[in-house]
VEXNUBA-806717 format. One record per residue (C-alpha): z, x, y. Coordinates in steps of 0.1 Angstrom, whole numbers, plus 5000, padded with zeros to 4 digits. Example, Ala and Ser with C-alpha at 12.3 -4.5 7.8 and 13.67 -1.06 7.14 Angstrom:
<rs>
507851234955 507151374989 
</rs>
This chain:
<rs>
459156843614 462356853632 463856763664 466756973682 468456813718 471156933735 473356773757 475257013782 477156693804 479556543771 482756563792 483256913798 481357013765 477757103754 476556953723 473857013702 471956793677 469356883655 467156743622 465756893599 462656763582 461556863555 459256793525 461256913498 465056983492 465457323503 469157323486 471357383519 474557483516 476957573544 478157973546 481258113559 480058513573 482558703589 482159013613 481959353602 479159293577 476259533575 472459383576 469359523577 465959363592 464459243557 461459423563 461459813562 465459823568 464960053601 466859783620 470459783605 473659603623 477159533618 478059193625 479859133658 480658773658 481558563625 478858253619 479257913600 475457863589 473457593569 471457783549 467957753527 468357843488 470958053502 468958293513 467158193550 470158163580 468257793596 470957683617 474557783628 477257863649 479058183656 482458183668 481658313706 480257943714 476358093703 474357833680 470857863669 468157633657 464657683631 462257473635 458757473621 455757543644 452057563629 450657753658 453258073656 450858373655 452858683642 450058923641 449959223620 452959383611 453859693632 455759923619 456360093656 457959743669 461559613662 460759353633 463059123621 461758873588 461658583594 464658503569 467158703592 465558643627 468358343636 470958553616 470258853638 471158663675 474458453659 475658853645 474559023676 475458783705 477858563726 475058433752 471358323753 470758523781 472158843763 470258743735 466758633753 466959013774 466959193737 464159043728 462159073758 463559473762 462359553724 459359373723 460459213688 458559103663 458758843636 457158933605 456458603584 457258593543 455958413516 457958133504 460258203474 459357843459 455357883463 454557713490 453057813522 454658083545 456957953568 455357913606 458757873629 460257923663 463857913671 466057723701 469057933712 472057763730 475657863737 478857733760 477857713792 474357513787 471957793786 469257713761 465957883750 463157883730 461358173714 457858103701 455158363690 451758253693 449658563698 451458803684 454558883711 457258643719 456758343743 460258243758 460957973777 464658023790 466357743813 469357503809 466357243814 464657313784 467057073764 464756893738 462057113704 460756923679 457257063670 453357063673 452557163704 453457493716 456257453740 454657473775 452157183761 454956953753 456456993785 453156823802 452656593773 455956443781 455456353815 453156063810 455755833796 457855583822 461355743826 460156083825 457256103851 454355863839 453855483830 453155493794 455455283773 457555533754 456055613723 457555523685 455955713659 457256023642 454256313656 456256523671 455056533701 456056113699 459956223690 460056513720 459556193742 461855993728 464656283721 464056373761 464456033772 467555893755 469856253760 469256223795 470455813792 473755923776 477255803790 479656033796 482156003763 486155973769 486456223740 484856493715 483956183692 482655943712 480256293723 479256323688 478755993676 476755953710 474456303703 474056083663 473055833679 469856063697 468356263666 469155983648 466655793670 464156123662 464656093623 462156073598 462455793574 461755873534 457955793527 455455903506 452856163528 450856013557 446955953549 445456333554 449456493562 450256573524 453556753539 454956513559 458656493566 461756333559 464756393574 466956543550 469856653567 470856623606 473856883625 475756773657 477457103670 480257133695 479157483710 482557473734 484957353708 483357553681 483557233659 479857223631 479256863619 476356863587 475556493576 473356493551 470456193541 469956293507 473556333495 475156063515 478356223534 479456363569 481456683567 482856923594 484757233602 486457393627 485557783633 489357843646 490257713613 488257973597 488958353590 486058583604 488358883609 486459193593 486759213555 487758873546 485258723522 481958543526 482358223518 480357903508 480557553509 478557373482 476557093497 474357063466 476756943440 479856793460 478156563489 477656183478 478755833487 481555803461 484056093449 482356373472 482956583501 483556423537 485356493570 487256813577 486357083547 487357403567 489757513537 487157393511 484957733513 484657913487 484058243471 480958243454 480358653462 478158733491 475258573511 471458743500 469458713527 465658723519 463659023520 461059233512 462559453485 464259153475 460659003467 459559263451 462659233425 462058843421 458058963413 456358843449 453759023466 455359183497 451959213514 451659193549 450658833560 448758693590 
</rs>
């Protein structure tokens, strides 16, 4: 579920596409957060923050930070993995929920290397959540990428985070752990084997063809020939709607796809459910300290006829501020806070 490629070579830019697959409409909306606002970890609120850097985010139920931008060139990625291994929750080690974890890096920092030496300095650990709706708890890593074409992905599969930092590491979907999908890949023609490229959706089928295709790009004249070409890619690693695969009662559609321009600073969200493609510029935007957090409605305004599309960088709206997930907030909604596994 999910595919994320970026493309550092798009005429002087580094662009990032990513999808998100999912089994059920988790109610994204897009979030205006300035700098200067206080957060805490979600967990026992011993790690508290003040924004640095303003963010435009998509965000679940309007409450989980899954994707976004921040306005230093910084732009972070969820995406599920079934193997992430927590372990117990630690009380002595920096914990972040998972809710915040993404929000955390686009508040905090400008680069993926400033961001990949706090996490390996504070040995930090994710601490999973149940899901507000009922369903399973959430199993995730994150990609990291920013201006210059750094990228990395954090994974924790025994407890401690697994990073895997290099401007080569330019394609995450799912299923395997990282350093298996790196071998995997190399037995297709094109990318060090002889096996036809694959075509199915498994994820490890869509790293292959993500991998393949990004490093087949033209170089575009311009910022939209970059973005309609990076389309173009996920779109090739999008899940079509279908009822679930025999013995895979989750699996995924593609309900909405991002193309960001990290060195522009320009957030494209197309969603599949609610027909549209809408954009904004972060130097359109106001992240000065103090000025409100803002949301776009992507639930009730996004269709084919009459609804949002193209630039909606003055279409934000107050709607009071973003409630990120947590513990105590659990506990109010009636959820067991319990440590999970």
């Amino acid at each position: 579920m999910c595919t994320r490629v970026m493309w550092s070579e798009a005429n002087g830019a580094v662009v990032v596409g990513r999808n998100m697959d999912f089994h059920k409409d988790l109610m994204t909306n897009l979030w205006k957060l300035p700098r200067g606002v206080r957060r805490d970890d979600g967990v026992e609120g011993n790690l508290q923050w003040t924004a640095k850097y303003g963010s435009v985010i998509a965000a679940a139920f309007d409450m989980i930070s899954v994707d976004g931008l921040n306005e230093a060139g910084l732009a972070g990625h969820v995406l599920w993995l079934a193997e992430s291994d927590y372990g117990m929750r630690d009380g002595s080690r920096t914990q972040l929920s998972q809710a915040i974890w993404l929000q955390y890096f686009l508040d905090n920092f400008a680069t993926v290397a400033d961001a990949v030496a706090w996490v390996e300095g504070n040995d930090v650990q994710v601490v999973q959540m149940p899901d507000p709706t009922g369903g399973g708890p959430p199993a995730i890593h994150v990609a990291l990428d920013d201006e210059t074409g750094d990228s990395a992905i954090i994974e924790y599969v025994d407890g401690h985070p697994r990073i895997y930092h290099s401007p080569e590491y330019r394609v995450m979907t799912n299923s395997p752990t990282y350093e298996r999908q790196l071998e995997l890949v190399q037995r297709f023609a094109g990318l060090g084997g002889d096996a036809p490229l694959p075509g199915s959706t498994d994820a490890q089928d869509r790293f292959a063809r993500a991998t393949y295709y990004v490093g087949r790009l033209d170089r575009p004249k311009d910022q939209l020939e970059a973005i309609a070409a990076m389309f173009s890619v996920i779109r090739n690693a999008a899940q079509p709607f279908r009822i679930p695969d025999p013995g895979k009662p989750d699996a995924s559609q593609t309900i909405w796809q991002t193309v960001t321009d990290l060195t522009n600073r320009r957030y494209v969200y197309g969603s599949t459910t609610r027909p549209n493609i809408v954009w904004t510029d972060l130097d359109e935007l106001d992240f000065s300290p103090g000025s409100p957090q803002l949301k776009l409605d992507l639930v009730g305004e996004p269709a084919v006829q009459g609804g949002l599309a193209g630039n909606v960088s003055g279409r934000f709206e107050d709607k009071g501020p973003m409630t990120f997930l947590s513990f105590a907030l659990l506990e109010k909604m009636g959820e067991s806070a319990a440590p999970l596994t």
